[in-house]
C-alpha positions as CSV (number, residue, x, y, z in Angstrom):
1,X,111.1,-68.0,58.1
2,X,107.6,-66.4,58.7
3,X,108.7,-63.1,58.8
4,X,110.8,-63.4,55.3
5,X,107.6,-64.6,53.8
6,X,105.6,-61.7,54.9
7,X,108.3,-58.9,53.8
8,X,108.0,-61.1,50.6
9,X,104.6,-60.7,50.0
10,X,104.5,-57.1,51.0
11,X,107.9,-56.3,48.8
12,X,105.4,-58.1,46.0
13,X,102.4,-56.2,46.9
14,X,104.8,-53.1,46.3
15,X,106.0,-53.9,43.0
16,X,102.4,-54.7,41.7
17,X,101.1,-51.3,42.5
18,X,104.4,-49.8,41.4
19,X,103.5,-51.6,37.9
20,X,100.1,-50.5,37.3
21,X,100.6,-47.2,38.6
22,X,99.9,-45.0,35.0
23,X,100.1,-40.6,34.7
24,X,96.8,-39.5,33.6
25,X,96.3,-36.4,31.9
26,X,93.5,-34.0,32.6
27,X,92.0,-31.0,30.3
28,X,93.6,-28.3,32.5
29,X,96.8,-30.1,31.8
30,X,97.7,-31.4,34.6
31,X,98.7,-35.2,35.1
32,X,97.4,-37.9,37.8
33,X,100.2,-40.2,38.6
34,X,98.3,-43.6,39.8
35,X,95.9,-46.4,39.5
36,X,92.4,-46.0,39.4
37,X,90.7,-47.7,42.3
38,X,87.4,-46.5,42.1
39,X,85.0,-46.0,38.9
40,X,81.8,-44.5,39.3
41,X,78.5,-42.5,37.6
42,X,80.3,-39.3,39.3
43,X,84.1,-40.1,37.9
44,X,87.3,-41.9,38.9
45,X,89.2,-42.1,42.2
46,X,92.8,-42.5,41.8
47,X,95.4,-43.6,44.3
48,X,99.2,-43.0,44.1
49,X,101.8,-45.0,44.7
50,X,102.3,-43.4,48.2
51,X,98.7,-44.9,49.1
52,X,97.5,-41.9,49.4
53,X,94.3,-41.4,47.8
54,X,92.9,-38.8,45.8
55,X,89.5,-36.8,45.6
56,X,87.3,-38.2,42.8
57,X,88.2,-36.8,39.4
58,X,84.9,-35.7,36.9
59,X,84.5,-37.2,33.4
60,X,84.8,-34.0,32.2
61,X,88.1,-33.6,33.9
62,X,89.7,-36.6,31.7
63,X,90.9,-36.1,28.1
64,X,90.5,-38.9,25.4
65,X,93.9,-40.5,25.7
66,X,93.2,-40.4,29.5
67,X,89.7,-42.4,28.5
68,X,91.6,-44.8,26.2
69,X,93.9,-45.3,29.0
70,X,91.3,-46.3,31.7
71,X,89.5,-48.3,28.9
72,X,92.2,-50.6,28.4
73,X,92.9,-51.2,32.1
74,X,89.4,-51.9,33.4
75,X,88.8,-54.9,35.1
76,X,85.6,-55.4,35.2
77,X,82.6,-55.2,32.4
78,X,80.9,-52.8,34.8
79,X,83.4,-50.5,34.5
80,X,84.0,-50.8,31.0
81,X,80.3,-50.0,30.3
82,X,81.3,-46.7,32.0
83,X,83.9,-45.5,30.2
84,X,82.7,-46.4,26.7
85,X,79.8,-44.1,26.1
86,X,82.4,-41.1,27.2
87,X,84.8,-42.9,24.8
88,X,81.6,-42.4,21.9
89,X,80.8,-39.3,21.9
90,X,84.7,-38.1,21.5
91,X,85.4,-35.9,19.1
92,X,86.5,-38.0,15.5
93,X,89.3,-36.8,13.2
94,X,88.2,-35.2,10.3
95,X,88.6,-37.9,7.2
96,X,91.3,-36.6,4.6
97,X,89.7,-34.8,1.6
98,X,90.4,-36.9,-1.4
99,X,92.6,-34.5,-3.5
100,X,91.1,-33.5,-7.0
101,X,93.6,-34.2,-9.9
102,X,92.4,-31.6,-13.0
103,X,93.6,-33.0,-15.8
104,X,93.9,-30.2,-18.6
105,X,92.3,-30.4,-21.9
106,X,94.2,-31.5,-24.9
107,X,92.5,-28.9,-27.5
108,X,92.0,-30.2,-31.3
109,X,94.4,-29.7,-33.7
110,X,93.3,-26.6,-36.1
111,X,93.8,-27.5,-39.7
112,X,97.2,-25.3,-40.8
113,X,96.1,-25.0,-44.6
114,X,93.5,-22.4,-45.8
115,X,89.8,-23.1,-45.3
116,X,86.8,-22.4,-47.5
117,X,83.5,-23.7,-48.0
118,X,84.4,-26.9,-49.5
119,X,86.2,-27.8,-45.9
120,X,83.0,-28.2,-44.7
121,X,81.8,-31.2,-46.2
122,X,85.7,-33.0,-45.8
123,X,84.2,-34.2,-42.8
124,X,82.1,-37.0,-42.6
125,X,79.0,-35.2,-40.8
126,X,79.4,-32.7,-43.4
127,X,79.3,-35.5,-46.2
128,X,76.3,-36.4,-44.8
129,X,74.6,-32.9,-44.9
130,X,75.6,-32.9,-48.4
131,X,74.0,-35.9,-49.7
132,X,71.2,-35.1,-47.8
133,X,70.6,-31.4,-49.2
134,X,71.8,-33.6,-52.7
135,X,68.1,-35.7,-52.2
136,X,66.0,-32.9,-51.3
137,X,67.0,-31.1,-54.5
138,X,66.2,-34.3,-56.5
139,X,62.7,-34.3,-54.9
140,X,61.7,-30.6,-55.2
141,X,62.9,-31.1,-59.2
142,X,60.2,-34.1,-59.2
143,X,57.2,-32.0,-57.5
144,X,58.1,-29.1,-59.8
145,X,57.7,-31.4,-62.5
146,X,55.0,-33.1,-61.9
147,X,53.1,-29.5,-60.8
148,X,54.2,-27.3,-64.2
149,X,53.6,-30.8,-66.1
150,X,57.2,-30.6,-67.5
151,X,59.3,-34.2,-68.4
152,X,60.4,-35.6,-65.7
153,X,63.4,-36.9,-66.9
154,X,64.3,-33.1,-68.2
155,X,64.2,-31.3,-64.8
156,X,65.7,-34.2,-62.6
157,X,68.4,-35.0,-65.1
158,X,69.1,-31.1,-65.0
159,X,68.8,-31.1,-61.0
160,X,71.2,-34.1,-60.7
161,X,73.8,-32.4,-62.3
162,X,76.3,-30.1,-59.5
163,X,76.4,-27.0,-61.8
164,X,72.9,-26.9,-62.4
165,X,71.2,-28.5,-59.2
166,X,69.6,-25.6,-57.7
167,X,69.2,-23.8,-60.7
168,X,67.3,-26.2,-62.4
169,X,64.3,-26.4,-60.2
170,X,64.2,-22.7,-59.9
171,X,64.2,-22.6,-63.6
172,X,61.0,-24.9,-64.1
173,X,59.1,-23.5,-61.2
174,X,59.3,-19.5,-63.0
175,X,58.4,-21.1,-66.3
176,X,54.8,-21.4,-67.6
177,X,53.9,-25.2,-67.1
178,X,52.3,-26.7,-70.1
179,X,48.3,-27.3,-70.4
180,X,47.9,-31.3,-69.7
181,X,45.4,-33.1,-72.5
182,X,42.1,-34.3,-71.0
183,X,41.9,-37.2,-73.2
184,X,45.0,-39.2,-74.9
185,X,45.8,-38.6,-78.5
186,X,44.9,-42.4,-79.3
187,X,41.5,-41.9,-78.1
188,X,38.8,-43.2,-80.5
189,X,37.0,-40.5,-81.9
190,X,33.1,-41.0,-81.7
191,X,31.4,-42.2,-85.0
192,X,29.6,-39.2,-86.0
193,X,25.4,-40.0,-85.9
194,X,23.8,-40.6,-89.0
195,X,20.9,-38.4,-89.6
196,X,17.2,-39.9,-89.6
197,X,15.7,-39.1,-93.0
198,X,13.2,-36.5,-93.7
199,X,9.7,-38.1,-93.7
200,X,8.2,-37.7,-97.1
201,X,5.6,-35.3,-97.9
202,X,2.2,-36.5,-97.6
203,X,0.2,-36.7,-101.1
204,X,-3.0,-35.1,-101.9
205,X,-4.8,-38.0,-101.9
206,X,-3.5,-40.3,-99.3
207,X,-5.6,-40.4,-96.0
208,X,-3.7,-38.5,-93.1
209,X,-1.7,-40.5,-91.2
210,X,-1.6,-40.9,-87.4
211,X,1.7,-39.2,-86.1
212,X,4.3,-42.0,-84.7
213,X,4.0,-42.7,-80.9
214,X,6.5,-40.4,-79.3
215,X,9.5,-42.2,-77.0
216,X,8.8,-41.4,-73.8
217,X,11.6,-39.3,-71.5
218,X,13.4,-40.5,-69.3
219,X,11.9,-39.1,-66.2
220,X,8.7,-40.8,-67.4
221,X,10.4,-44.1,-67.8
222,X,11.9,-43.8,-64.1
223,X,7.8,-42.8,-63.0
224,X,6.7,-45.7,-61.7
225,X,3.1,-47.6,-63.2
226,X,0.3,-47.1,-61.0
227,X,-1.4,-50.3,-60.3
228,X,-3.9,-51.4,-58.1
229,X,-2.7,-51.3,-54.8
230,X,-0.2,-49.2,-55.2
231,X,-1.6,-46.4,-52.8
232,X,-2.0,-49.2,-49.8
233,X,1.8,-49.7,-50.6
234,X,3.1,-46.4,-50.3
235,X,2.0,-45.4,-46.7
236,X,4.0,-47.7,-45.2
237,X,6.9,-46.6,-47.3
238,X,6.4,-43.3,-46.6
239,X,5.8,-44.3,-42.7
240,X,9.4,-46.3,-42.6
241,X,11.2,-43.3,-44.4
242,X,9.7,-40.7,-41.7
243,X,10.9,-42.9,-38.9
244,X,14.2,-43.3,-40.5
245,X,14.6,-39.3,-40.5
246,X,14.3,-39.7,-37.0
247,X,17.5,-39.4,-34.5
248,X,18.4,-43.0,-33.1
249,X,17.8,-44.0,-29.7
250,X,20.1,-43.5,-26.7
251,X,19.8,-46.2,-24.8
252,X,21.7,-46.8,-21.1
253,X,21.4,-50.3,-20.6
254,X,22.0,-52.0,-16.4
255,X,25.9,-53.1,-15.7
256,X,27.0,-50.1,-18.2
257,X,25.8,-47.8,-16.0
258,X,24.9,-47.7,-12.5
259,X,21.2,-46.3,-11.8
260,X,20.8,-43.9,-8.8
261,X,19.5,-40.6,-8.1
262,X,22.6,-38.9,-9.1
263,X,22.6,-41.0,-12.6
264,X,19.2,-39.3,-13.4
265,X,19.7,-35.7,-12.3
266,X,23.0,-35.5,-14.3
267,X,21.7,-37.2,-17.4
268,X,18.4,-36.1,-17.8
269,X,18.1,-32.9,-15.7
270,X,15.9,-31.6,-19.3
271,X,13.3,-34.0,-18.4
272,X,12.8,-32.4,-14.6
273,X,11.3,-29.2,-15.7
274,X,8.2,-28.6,-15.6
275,X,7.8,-27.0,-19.6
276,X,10.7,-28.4,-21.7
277,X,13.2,-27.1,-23.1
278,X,13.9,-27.0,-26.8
279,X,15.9,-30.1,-26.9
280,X,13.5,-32.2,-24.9
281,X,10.1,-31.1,-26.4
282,X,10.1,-33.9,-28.7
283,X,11.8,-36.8,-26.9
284,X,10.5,-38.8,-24.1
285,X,12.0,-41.6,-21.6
286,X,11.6,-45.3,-22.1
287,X,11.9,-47.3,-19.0
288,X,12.2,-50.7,-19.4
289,X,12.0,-52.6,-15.4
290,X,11.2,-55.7,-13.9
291,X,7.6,-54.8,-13.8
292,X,6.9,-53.8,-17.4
293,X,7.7,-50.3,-19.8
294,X,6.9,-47.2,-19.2
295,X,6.9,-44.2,-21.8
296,X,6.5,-40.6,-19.8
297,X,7.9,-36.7,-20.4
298,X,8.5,-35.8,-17.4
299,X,10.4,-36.9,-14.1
300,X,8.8,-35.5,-11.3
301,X,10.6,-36.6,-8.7
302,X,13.9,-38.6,-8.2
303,X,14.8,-40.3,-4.4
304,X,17.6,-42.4,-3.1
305,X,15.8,-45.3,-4.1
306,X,13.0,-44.5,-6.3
307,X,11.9,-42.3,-9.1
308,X,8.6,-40.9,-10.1
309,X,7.9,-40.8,-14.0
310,X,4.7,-38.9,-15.4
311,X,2.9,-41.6,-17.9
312,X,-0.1,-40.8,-19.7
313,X,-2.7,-43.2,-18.7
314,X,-6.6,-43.1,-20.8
315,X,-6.0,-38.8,-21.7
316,X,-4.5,-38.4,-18.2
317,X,-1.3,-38.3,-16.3
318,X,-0.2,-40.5,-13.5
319,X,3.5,-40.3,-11.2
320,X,4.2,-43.9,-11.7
321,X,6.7,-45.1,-8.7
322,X,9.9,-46.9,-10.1
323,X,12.4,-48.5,-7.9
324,X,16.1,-48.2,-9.2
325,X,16.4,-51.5,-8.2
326,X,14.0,-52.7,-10.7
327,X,15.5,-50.8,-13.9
328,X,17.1,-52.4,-16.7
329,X,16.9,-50.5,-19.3
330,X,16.4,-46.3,-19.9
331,X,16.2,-45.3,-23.3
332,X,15.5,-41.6,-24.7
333,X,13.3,-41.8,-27.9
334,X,11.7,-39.4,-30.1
335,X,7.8,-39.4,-29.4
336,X,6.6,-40.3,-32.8
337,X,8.8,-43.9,-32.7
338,X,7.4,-45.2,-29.4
């Protein structure tokens, strides 16, 4: 009884490796007829159903259905995660190319009777085009009409017609427009001036009489009367109308505009020379700061936190130091309104 179980279990042993015994082909096509015993980094050993067992085989050795066909009979994950990145890199079938159906052009039907130029408006763009052109004939018969002062009731009726649309215009434009009256024809006519009579002649023995006071003109009665006064009045006229002539102000006032040494050298580079130009001859700067005004010609000299103005203090000039910090206000003035 113990010897018929172990043939058993060897005739079983048998038929198991009989069963998973698979052919493997390889590039140079040839075929491995066997089971894979052995999967490594280096390849596959197989062994044949003979037990003999064969030198290790190189990945480069198997083709893709011989891949597929270890893949699916690995055992472990270990050896699974050593086939698949061969399995990856395999070359993929090309995806069909989706086949392009050209679908040929049904032309327009040409029309079969005989064209002319009124088959071009029997369209409905070519309606449009007509009443179109039919509106800007209309209007160039109203300017003509209104420029050669013609009726206008005339040369648009005329230009409304068909026959004579085109015409018509043409026709009013080449004729001499008529003069247009300056005043209507209802106008009242001025009353014509009754003439002053004659005085009489004087007789011999009537006294002379003095001559009548003569109207004055009417420049005269514009001429102001002189009073009393009047000449204390008329300077400071005179003083407000010479400082109205007088350019306004440009004034740069702080949060507008932000006051640093590059603010000054590109707005008032004029008031850094030394003899001023022909712009800046009259005008000088107003600075209005934290510590009072200032009124000078002349910047002489501009830091990253400070400028120097020249003021005129009792017939003599000064550099008077001016922190940016403290600035609220530069203005540019002519010198006769400060």
């Amino acid at each position: 009884m113990r010897r018929f179980g172990i043939i058993l279990a060897f005739w079983l042993s048998t038929a198991a490796g009989v069963a998973t015994a698979s052919v493997f082909s390889l590039t140079d096509g040839t075929t491995i007829s066997g089971h894979p015993v052995s999967i490594t980094e280096d390849g596959v050993q197989f062994k044949q159903d003979d037990e003999i067992i064969l030198p290790r085989t190189g990945w480069d050795k198997l083709t893709p259905a011989a891949l597929r066909e270890l893949m699916a009979g690995a055992k472990t994950p270990h050896d699974k995660e050593l086939i698949q990145p061969f399995l990856d890199y395999q070359p993929q079938a090309e995806p069909l190319r989706k086949q392009i159906v050209v679908k040929p052009i049904a032309p327009p039907s040409r029309p079969a009777h005989s064209l002319g130029v009124f088959a071009l408006f029997a369209s409905p763009l070519g309606l449009c085009i007509l009443l179109v052109l039919y509106g800007a004939n209309l209007l160039a018969a109203y300017e003509v009409a209104r420029y050669r002062h013609q009726p206008l009731a005339t040369v648009c009726g005329l230009a409304a017609i068909p026959v004579f649309g085109v015409i018509s215009p043409i026709a009013f434009l080449a004729m001499p427009g008529k003069p247009r009256s300056e005043e209507p024809a209802d106008a009242p006519q001025a009353a014509p001036q009754e003439e002053a009579p004659a005085p009489a002649a004087p007789e011999p023995g009537d006294a002379p009489q003095a001559p009548p006071p003569s109207r004055p003109s009417a420049a005269e009665e514009r001429k102001p009367i002189s009073m009393p006064g009047a000449r204390a009045e008329a300077a400071p006229d005179a003083a407000a109308q010479t400082a109205a002539d007088f350019p306004e102000p440009i004034v740069f006032a702080r949060g507008e505009y932000l006051f640093n040494r590059r603010f000054f050298e590109t707005k008032f580079a004029g008031f850094f020379r030394i003899i001023p130009s022909e712009a800046e001859k009259n005008l000088v700067l107003v600075i209005k700061s934290a510590r009072g005004q200032f009124v000078g010609r002349r910047i002489t000299r501009a830091t990253q936190s400070e400028l120097y103005l020249q003021v005129f203090k009792n017939e003599a000039t000064a550099d008077e130091m001016i922190p940016f910090t403290d600035i609220l206000e530069v203005q540019i003035r002519h010198k006769d309104t400060v």
